[in-house]
C-alpha positions as CSV (number, residue, x, y, z in Angstrom):
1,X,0.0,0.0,0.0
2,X,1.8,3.5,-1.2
3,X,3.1,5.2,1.5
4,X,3.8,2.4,4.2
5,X,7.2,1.5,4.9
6,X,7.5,-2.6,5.1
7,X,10.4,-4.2,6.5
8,X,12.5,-6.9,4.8
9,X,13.1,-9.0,7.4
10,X,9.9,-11.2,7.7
11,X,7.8,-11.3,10.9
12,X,6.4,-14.7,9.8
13,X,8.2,-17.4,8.2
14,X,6.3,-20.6,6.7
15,X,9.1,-22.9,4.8
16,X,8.3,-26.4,2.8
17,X,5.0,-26.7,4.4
18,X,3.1,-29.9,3.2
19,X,-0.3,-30.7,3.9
20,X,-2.5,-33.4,2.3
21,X,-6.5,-34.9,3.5
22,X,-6.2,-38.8,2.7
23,X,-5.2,-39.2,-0.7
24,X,-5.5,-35.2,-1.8
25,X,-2.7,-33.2,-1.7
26,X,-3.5,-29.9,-0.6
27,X,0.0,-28.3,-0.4
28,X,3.1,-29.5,-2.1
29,X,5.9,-27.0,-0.3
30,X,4.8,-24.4,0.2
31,X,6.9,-20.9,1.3
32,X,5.4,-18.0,2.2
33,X,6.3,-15.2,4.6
34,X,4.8,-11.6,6.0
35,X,6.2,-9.1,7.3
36,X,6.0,-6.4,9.5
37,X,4.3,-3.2,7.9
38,X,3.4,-4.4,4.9
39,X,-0.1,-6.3,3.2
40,X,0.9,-9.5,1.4
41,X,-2.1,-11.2,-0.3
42,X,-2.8,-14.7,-1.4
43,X,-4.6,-15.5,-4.3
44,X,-5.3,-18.7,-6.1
45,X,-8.8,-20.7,-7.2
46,X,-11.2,-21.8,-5.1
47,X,-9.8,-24.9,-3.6
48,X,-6.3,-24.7,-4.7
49,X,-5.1,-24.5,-0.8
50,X,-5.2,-20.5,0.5
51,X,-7.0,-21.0,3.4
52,X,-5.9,-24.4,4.3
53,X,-2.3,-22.3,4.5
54,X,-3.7,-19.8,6.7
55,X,-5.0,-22.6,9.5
56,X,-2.1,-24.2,9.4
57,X,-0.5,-21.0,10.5
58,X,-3.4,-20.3,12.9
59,X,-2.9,-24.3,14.4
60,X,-6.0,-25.2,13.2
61,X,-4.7,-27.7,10.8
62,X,-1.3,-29.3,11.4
63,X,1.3,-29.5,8.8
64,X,2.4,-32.7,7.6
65,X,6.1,-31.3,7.3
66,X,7.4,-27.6,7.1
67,X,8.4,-25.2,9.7
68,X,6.5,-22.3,10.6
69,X,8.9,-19.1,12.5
70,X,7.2,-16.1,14.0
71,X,10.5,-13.6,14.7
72,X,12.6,-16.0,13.9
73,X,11.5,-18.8,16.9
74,X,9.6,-21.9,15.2
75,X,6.1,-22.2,16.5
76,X,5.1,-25.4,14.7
77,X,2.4,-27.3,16.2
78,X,1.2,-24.7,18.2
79,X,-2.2,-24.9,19.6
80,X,-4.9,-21.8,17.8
81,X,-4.7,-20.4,21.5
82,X,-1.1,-20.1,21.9
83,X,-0.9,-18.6,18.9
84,X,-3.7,-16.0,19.2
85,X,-1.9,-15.4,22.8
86,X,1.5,-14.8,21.0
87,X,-0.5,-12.6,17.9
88,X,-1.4,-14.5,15.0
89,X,-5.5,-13.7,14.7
90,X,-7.5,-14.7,11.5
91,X,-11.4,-13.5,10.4
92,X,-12.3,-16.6,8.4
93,X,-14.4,-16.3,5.5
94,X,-17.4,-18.2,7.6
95,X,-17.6,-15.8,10.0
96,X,-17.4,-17.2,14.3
97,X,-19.1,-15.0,15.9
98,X,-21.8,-16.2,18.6
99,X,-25.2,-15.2,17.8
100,X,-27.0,-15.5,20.9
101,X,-24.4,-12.6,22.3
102,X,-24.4,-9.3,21.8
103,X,-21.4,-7.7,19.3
104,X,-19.9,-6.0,22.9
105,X,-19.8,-9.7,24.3
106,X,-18.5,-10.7,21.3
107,X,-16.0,-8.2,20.8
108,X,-14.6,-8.7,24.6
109,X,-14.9,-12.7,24.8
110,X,-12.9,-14.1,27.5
111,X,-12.0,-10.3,28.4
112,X,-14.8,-9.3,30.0
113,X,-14.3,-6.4,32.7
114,X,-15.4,-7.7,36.6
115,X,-16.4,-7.4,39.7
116,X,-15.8,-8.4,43.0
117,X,-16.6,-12.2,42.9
118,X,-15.4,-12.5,39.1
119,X,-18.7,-11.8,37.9
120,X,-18.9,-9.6,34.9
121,X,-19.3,-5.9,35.4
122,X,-22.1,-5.8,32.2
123,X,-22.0,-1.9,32.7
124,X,-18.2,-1.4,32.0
125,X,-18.3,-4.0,29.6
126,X,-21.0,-2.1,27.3
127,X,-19.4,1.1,27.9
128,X,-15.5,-0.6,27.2
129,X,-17.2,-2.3,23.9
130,X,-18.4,1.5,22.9
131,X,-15.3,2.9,23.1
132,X,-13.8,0.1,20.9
133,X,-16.4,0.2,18.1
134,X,-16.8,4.5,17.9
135,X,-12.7,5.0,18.0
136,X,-13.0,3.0,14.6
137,X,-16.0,4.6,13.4
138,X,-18.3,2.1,12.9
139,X,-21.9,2.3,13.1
140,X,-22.8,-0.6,15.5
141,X,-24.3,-0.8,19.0
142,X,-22.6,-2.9,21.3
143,X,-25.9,-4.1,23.1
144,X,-27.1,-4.8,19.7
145,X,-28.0,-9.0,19.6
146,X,-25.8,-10.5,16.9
147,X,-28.4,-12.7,15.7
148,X,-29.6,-9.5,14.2
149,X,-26.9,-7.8,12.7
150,X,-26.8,-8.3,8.6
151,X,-24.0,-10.3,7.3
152,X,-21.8,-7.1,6.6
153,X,-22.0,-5.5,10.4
154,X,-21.3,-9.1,11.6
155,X,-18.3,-8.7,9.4
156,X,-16.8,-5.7,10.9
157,X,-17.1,-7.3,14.7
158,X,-15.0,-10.1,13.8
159,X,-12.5,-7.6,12.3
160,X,-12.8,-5.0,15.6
161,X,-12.8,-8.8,17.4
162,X,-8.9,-9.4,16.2
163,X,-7.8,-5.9,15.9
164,X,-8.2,-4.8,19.5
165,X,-6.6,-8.3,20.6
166,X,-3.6,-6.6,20.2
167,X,-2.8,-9.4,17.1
168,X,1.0,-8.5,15.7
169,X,0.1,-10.8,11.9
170,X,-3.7,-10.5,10.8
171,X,-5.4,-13.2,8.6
172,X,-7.9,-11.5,6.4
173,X,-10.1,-14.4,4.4
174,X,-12.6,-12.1,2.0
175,X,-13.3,-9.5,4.4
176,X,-15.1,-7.4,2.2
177,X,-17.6,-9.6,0.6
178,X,-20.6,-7.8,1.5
179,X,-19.6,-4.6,2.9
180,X,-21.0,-1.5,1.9
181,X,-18.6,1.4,0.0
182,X,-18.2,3.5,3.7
183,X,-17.6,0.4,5.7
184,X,-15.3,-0.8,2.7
185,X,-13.1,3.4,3.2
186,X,-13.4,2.6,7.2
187,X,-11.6,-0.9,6.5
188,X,-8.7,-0.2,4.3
189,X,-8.1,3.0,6.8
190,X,-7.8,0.5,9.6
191,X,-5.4,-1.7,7.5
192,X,-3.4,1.2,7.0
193,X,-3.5,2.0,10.4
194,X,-2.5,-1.6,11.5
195,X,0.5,-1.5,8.9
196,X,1.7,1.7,10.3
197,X,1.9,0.2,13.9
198,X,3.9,-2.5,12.4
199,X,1.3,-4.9,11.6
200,X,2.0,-8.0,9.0
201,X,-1.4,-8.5,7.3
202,X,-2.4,-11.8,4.7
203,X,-4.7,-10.6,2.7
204,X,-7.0,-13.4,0.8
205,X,-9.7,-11.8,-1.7
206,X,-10.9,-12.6,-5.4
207,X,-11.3,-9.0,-5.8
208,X,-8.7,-7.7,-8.0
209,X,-9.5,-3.6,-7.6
210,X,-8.6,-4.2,-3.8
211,X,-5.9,-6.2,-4.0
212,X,-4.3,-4.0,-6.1
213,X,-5.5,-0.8,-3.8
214,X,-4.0,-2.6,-0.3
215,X,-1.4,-5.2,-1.8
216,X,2.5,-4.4,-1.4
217,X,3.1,-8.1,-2.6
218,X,0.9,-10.8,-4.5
219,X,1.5,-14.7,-4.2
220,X,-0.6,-17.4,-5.7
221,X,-1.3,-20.6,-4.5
222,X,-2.0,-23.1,-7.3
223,X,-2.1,-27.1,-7.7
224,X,-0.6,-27.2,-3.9
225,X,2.4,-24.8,-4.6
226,X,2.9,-21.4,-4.4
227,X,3.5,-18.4,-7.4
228,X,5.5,-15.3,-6.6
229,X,5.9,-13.6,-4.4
230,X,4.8,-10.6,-6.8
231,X,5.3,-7.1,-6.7
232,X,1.7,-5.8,-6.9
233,X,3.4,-2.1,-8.4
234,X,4.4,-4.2,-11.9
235,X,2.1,-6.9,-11.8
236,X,-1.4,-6.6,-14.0
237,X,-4.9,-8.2,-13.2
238,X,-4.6,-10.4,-16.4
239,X,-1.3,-11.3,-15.8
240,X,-3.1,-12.7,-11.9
241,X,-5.6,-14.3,-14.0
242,X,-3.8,-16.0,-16.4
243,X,-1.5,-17.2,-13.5
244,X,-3.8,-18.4,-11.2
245,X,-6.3,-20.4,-14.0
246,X,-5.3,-22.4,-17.7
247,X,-8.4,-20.6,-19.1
248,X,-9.0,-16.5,-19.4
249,X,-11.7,-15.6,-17.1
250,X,-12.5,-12.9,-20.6
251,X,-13.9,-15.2,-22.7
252,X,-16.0,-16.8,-20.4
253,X,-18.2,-13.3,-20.1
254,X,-21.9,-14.2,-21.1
255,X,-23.9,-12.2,-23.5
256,X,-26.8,-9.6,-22.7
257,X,-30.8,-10.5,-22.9
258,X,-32.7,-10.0,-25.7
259,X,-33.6,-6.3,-27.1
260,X,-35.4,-4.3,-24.2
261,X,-37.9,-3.6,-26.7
262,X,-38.9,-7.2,-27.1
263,X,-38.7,-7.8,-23.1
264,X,-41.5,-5.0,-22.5
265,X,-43.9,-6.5,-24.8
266,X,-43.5,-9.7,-23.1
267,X,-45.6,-10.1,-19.9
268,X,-43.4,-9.7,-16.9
269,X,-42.1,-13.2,-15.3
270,X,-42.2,-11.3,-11.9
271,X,-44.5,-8.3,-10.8
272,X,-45.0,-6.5,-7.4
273,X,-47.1,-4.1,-6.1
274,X,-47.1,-2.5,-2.8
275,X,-44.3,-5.1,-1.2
276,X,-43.3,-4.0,2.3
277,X,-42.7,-5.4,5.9
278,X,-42.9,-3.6,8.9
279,X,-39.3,-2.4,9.7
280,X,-37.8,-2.1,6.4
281,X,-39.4,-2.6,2.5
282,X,-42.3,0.9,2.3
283,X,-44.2,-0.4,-0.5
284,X,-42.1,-1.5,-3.4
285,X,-42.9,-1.3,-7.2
286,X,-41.2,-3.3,-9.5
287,X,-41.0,-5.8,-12.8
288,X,-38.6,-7.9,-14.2
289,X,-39.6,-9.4,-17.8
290,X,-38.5,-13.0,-19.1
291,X,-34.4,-13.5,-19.5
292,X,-33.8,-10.0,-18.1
293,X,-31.3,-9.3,-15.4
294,X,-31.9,-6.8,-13.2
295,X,-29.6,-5.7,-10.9
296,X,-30.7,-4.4,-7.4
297,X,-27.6,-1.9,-5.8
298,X,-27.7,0.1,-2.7
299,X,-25.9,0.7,1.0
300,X,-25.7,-2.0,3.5
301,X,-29.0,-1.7,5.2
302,X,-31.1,-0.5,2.1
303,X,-33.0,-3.5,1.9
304,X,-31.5,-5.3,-0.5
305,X,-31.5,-8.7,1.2
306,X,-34.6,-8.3,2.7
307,X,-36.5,-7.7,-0.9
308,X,-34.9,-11.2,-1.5
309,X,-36.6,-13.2,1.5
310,X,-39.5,-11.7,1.4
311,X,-39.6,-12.6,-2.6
312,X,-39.0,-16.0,-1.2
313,X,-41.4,-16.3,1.4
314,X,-39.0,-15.9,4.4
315,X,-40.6,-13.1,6.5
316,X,-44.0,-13.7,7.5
317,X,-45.0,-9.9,7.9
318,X,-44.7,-9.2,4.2
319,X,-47.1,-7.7,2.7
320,X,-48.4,-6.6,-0.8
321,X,-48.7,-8.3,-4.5
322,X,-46.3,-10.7,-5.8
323,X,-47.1,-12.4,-8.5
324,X,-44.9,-14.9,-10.8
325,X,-46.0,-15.5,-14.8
326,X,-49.6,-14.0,-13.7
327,X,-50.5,-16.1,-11.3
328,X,-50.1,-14.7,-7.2
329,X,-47.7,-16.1,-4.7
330,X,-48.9,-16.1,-1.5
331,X,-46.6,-14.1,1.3
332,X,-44.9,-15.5,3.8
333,X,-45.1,-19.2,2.4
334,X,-41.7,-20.5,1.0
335,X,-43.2,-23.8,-0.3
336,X,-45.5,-21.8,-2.6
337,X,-43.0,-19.4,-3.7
338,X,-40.7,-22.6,-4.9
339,X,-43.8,-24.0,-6.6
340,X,-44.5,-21.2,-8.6
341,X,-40.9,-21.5,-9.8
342,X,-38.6,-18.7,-8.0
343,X,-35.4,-19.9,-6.9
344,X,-33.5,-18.2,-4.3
345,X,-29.0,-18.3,-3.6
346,X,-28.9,-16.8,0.2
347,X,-26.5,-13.6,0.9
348,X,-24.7,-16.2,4.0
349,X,-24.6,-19.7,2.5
350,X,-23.2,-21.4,5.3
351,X,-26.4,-21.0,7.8
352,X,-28.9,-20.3,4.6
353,X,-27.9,-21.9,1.9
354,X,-26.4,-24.9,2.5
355,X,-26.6,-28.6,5.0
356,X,-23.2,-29.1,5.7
357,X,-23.5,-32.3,6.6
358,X,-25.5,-33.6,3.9
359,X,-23.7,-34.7,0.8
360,X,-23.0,-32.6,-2.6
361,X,-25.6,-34.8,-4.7
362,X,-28.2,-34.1,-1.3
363,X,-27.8,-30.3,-1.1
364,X,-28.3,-29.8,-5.1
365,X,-31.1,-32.1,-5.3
366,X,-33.0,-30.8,-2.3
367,X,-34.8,-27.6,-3.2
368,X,-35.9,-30.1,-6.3
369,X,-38.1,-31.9,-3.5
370,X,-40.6,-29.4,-3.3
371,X,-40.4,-27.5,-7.1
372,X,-43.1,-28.2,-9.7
373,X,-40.0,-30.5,-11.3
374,X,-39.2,-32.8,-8.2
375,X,-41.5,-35.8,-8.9
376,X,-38.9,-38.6,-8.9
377,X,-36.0,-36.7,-7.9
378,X,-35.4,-38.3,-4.7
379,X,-34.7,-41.7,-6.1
380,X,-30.2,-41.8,-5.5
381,X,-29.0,-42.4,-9.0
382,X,-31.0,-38.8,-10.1
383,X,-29.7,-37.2,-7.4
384,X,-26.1,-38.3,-8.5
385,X,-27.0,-37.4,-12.0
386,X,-28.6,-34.2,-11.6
387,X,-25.2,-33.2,-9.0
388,X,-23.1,-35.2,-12.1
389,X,-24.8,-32.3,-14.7
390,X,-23.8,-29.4,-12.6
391,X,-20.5,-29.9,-11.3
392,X,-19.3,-30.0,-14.9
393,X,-21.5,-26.8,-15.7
394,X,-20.3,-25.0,-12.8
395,X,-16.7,-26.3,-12.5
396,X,-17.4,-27.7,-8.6
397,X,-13.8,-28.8,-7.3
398,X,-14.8,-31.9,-5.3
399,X,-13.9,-35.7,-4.7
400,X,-17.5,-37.1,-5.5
401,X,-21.2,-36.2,-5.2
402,X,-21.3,-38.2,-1.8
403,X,-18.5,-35.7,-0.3
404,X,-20.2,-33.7,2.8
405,X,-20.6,-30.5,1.8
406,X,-18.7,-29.2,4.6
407,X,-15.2,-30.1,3.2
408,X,-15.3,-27.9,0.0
409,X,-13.8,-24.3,0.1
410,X,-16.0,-21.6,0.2
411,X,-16.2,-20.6,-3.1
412,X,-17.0,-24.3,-4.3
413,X,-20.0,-24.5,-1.6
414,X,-21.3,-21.3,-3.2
415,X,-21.3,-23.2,-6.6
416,X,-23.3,-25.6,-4.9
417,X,-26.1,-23.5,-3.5
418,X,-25.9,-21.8,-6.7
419,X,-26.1,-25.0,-8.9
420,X,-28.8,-26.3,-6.7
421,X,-31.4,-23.9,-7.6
422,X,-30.5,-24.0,-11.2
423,X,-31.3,-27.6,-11.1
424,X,-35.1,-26.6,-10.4
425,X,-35.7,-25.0,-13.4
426,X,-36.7,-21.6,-11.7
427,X,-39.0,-19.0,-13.8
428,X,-37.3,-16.4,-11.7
429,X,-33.9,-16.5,-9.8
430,X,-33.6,-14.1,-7.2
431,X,-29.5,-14.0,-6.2
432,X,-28.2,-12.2,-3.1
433,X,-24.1,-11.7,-4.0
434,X,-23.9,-15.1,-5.9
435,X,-20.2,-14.4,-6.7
436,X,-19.3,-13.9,-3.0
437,X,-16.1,-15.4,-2.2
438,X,-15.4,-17.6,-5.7
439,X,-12.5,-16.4,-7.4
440,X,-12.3,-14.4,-10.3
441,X,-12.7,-17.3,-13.2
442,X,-15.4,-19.0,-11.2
443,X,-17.2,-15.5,-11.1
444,X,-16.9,-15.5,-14.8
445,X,-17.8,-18.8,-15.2
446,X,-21.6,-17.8,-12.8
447,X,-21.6,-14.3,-14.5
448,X,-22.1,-16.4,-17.6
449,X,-24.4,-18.8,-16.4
450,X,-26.3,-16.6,-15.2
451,X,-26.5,-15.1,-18.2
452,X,-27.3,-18.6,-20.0
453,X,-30.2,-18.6,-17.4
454,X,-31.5,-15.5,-18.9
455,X,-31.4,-16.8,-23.0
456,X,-33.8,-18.9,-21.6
457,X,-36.5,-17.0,-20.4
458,X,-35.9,-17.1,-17.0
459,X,-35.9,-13.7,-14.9
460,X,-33.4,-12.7,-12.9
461,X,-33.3,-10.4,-10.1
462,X,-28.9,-9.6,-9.4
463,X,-28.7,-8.1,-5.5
464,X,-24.7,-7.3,-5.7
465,X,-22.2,-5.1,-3.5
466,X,-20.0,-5.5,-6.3
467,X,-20.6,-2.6,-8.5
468,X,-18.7,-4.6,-11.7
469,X,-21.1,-7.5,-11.4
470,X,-23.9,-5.3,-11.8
471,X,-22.8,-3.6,-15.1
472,X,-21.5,-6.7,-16.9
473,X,-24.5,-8.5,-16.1
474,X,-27.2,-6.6,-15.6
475,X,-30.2,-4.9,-18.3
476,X,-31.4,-2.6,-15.6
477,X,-30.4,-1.6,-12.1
478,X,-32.6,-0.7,-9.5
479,X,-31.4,1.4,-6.9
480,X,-32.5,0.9,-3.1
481,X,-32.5,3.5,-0.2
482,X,-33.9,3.4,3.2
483,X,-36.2,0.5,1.8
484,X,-37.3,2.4,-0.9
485,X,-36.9,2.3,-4.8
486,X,-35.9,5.8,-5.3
487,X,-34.4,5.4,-9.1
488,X,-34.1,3.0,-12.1
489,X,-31.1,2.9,-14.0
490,X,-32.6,2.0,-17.7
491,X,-29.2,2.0,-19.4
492,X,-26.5,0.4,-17.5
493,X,-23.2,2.4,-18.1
494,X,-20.0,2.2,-16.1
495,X,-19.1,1.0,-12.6
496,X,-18.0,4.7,-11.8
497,X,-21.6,5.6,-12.8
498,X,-23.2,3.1,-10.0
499,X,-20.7,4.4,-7.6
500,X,-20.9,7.8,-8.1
501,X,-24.6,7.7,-7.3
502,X,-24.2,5.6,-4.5
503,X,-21.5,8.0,-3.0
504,X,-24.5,10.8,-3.6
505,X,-26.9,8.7,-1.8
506,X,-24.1,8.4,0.8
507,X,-24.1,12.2,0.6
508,X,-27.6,12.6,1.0
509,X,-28.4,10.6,3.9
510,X,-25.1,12.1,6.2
511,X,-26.2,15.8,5.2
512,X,-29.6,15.7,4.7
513,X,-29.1,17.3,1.0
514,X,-31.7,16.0,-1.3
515,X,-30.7,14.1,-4.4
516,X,-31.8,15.3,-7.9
517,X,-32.0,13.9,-11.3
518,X,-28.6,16.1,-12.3
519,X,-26.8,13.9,-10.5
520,X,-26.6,10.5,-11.9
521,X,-27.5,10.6,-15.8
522,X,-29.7,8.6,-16.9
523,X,-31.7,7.7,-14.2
524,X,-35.4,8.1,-14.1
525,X,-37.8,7.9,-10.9
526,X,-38.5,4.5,-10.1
């Protein structure tokens, strides 16, 4: 990152590490330092080994062979606690926060302040919690239940949750995923912060902009061993791409819906009238015709997600006019909504999307059970052959379809949830950050799926925090504030475009200014 001083000697040290599971060979010798000051980040496919790395430097998998130096004193086979005690932390991708607690809990686990009688002092501990979250400027409440934060703000406690552990190396697996374009400022100005204290930060993301933006050094990990390190100042994004995979992640880029003249005279595949809840949709108004895309952008909070469940059924306070190729979906009722064909990829797959301890063939043929196509789906060999058709579609990296679910990497178990309700033949597939967390061929590889989706009729409804997802795949954008629809973006231009107006809206909402047409062209009232 320009401006921060690194130093050459490494703080950490990780030399010929091997690692295999049974008869797979995760890591083939792998070396990798980090050190002090600087942001090193680690890139590869999904499943090529980046995170099984990082837990063997966290001790939560042990290496087979290798030895692992933190200032210069091997700390091999080290337990996760003695490591986090000597400052090693990691925010894993699947985020480990405890619901039932609230974030200040959360944030001060196993530190809580006390009274006489070691019982916690609950006062000081809200008020210590406070400080923590306000001196980095984040907007959360540290009575606030984490059960219901959205996925974003349960994000930024389990970064607040290592950084004021006092952690001297700091794992970052995907930590902006779903983050709004504040929150996303607020995070690289803490990583700036952290390298100026002397911090040595890993950082793991499929998100080439910010790599490049945070990145003093770029390794790949690929087919168990390890490419670079790079230096991110004369390195390219095609040059990562063509590195990390055999095929160009460019060609793989799907084509657009038909004419939007022909969509309009079409009747719409999805319309709705008057949708709200009571604490955040205020009567939405929208359509979205047969194999269009349309993209749904806005700030953390808007609504975004909860337009999705309540689409699907999920919140029984919804309320309004949904109706799917004419006919009326009743609210509240996620059987029905499945039965009149809308399919629905979750923001958070791990506790949404997916049984981890089912199998791969289970977890894809599952929503089937209940679609207008699941008669005879249960039966094993069409489970195997329906998981069979879209591992090769969708380029799953697994052993077998009877593999739990739990052992892929995170990007792989989003193919999964995303395969699965493809399988169902959806008339309209509603997908909250479907990309989240693959790497950059495999979000080419869904970007043109979904767009295969759309040549056949099917609509699509594209919720995305990432701005370039919305204008390579989208027909039309919707924008979202404060529950609302305030604006409809009929001709999808640039990425600046999207972020300019959402900086506006940003803008808006802090000051109070209102927001007029002259600021984002081409955008018409919703």
């Amino acid at each position: 990152m320009t401006g921060i001083a690194a130093s050459a000697t490494p703080l950490v040290r990780m030399a010929d590490i091997r690692k295999r599971f049974g008869e797979n060979h995760v890591l083939r010798g792998v070396s990798f330092d980090v050190r002090a000051g600087e942001v090193h980040a680690l890139l590869g496919e999904n499943g090529a080994g980046k995170s099984t790395l990082m837990k063997v430097l966290m001790g939560v998998h042990e290496a087979d062979s290798g030895r692992i130096e933190l200032d210069g004193q091997d700390i091999a086979g080290r337990s996760v606690r003695e490591l986090l005690a000597q400052g090693i932390a990691m925010i894993f991708q699947e985020l480990s926060l405890l619901p039932n607690l609230t974030v200040g809990q959360n944030l001060l686990l196993g530190r809580e302040p006390r009274l006489a009688g070691w019982r916690i002092d609950a006062r000081a501990l809200r008020r210590d919690a406070q400080a923590l979250i306000d001196r980095h400027g984040f907007d959360l409440r540290a009575d606030a239940p984490v059960r219901e934060l959205g996925f974003a703000q349960r994000q930024m406690v389990e970064v607040l949750k290592a950084v004021s552990r006092g952690a001297r190396v700091l794992i970052m697996d995907e930590p902006t995923s779903s983050l709004s374009l504040r929150e996303e400022t607020q995070l690289f100005a803490i990583i700036e912060g952290l390298q100026a204290r002397g911090m040595g930060l890993v950082y793991i993301s499929h998100r080439m902009a910010e790599v490049f933006r945070v990145a003093d050094r770029i390794s790949i990990v690929k087919d168990g061993l390890l490419i670079g390190p790079l230096d991110s100042a004369s390195t390219t994004p095609r040059e990562l791409a063509q590195l990390m995979s055999k095929s160009t992640a460019g060609e793989l880029a799907g084509k657009r819906a038909p004419a939007a003249d022909a969509r309009q005279r079409a009747e719409p595949v999805l319309r709705v009238r008057g949708l709200r809840t009571a604490r955040k949709l205020a009567g939405l108004d929208f359509e979205v015709g047969p194999g269009e895309v349309v993209g749904v952008a806005g700030l953390v909070g808007a609504g975004r997600s909860t337009l999705a469940k309540a689409l699907f059924g999920l919140l029984p306070d919804a309320a309004g006019a949904v109706e799917v190729d004419g006919r009326p979906v009743r609210a509240g009722d996620v059987p029905a909504a499945i039965a009149a064909g809308i399919g629905f990829v979750p923001e958070d797959r791990r506790h949404e999307g997916l049984m981890p301890g089912l199998s791969l063939a289970d977890n894809l043929a599952l929503p089937g059970y209940a679609s207008r196509h699941g008669a005879g789906i249960a039966s094993r060999g069409r489970a195997d052959a329906l998981f069979a058709r879209y591992r090769d579609m969708l380029h799953i990296a697994c052993r077998r379809g009877a593999q739990p679910a739990s052992e892929l990497s995170g990007g792989n178990q989003q193919k999964v949830v995303f395969g699965k309700w493809l399988a169902t033949a959806p008339r309209l597939l509603i997908l909250d950050e479907p990309t989240n967390g693959v790497d950059v061929n495999a979000k080419a590889e869904m970007r043109a799926a979904i767009r295969a989706v759309a040549a056949q009729g099917v609509g699509v409804l594209l919720i995305s925090s990432e701005l370039d997802e919305l204008t390579a795949a989208a027909d039309r954008v919707l924008l979202m504030v404060d529950g609302r629809i305030s604006r409809s973006l009929t001709e999808v231009g640039a990425e600046s475009e999207l972020r300019a107006l959402l900086q506006a809206d940003m803008a808006a909402r802090q000051g109070g200014i209102e927001q007029t047409s002259a600021s984002a062209p081409r955008l018409e009232a919703a």
